[in-house]
C-alpha positions in Angstrom: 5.3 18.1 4.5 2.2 16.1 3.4 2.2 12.6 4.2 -1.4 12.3 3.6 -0.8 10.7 0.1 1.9 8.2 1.0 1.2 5.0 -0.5 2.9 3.1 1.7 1.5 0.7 4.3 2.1 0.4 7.9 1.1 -2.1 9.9 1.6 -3.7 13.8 4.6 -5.7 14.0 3.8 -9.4 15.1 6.2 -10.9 17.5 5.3 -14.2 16.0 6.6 -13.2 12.9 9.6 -11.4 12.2 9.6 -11.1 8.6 7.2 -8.6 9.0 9.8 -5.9 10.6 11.0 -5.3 7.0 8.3 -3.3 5.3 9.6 -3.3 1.8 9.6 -7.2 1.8 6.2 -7.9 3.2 4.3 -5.5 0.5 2.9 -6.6 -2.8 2.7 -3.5 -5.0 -0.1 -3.2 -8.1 -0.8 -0.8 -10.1 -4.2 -0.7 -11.3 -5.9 1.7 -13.7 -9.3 3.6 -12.8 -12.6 2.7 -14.6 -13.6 6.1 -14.3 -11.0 8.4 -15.4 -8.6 5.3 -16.9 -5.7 7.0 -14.6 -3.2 4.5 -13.2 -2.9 4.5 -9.3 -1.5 2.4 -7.2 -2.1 -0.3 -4.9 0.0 -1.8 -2.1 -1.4 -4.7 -0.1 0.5 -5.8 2.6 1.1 -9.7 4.2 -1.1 -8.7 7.0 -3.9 -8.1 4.2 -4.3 -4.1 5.0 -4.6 -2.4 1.5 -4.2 0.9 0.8 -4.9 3.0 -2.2 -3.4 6.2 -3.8 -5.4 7.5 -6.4 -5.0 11.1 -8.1 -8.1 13.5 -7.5 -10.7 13.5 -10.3 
């Protein structure tokens, strides 16, 4: 199993916060579309401000 393309983001849990042990309700999900090949990918960005991408090959 390939986990390579997860978009999902994981991040260190802060003990000063513990909204943050819920992953699903500290990440903002966009979906943007490529300038190059106009394919939607997406993009999740997380409270703790780590982004990650998932974009198909061109």
């Amino acid at each position: 199993m390939n986990l390579s393309e997860s978009t999902y983001v994981l991040w260190p849990i802060s003990n000063s916060s513990s909204s943050q042990t819920v992953h699903q309700d500290t990440t903002i999900q966009n979906i943007n579309r490529c300038g190059i090949c106009s394919q939607l990918f997406t993009r999740k960005i997380s409270l703790g401000g780590h982004i990650s991408r998932y974009h198909p090959k061109h």
